[in-house]
Steps between C-alpha positions, in 0.01 A plus 500: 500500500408451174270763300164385371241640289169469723147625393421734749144420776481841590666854441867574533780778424734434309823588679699633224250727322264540762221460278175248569548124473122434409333186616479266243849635402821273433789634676888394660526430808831402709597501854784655674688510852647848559719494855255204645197673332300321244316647265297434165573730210201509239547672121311515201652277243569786334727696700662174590565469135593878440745478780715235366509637142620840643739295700406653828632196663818514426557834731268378765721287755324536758173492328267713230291758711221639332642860567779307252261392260273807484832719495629292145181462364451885502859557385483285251164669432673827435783364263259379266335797462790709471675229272210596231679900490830554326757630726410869406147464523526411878602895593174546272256305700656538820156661684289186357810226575459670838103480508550123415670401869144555663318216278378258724665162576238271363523723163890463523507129557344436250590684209876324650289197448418531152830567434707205644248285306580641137 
């Protein structure tokens, strides 16, 4: 089926970032049959979005979990951050690069955010 962008009557999670869908909220929603299972997958527009411009898709045959997502968006997180040191500086920071692993997702998501819209 089809996604489509519905305003959302009451609260959800979003299944790829875990975070709130807030009533009142516009969000994606599609539905899926897994081995005679159906399901409905709902996403903040957002992560939906961030998703395809990271490509996630592509490597996701059988599907984008959000262990997937949450897994690319953080190593993407890193990357960025470490893409801001010249090669020698790295060794430098290495205790703070380290430090920088145990931000929290919703932090991470969307400082990847910010950047994929530049």
């Amino acid at each position: 089926m089809q996604p489509s962008e519905i305003k959302a009557k009451k609260e959800h999670r979003c299944d790829f970032c875990a975070e709130k869908i807030l009533k009142g909220d516009k969000y994606i929603k599609s539905t899926h049959k897994d081995v005679g299972y159906l399901y409905d997958w709902k996403t903040h527009d957002y992560c939906a979005e961030l998703a395809s411009k990271m490509n996630m898709y592509d490597d996701a045959d059988e599907g984008l979990t959000q262990d997937m997502f949450m897994e690319n968006v953080s190593d993407a997180y890193y990357c960025l951050l470490t893409d801001r040191f010249a090669r020698d500086e790295c060794e430098k920071y290495s205790d703070i690069l380290k430090q920088l692993r145990y931000v929290g997702f919703r932090e991470k998501l969307h400082y990847v955010i910010l950047h994929y819209k530049k």
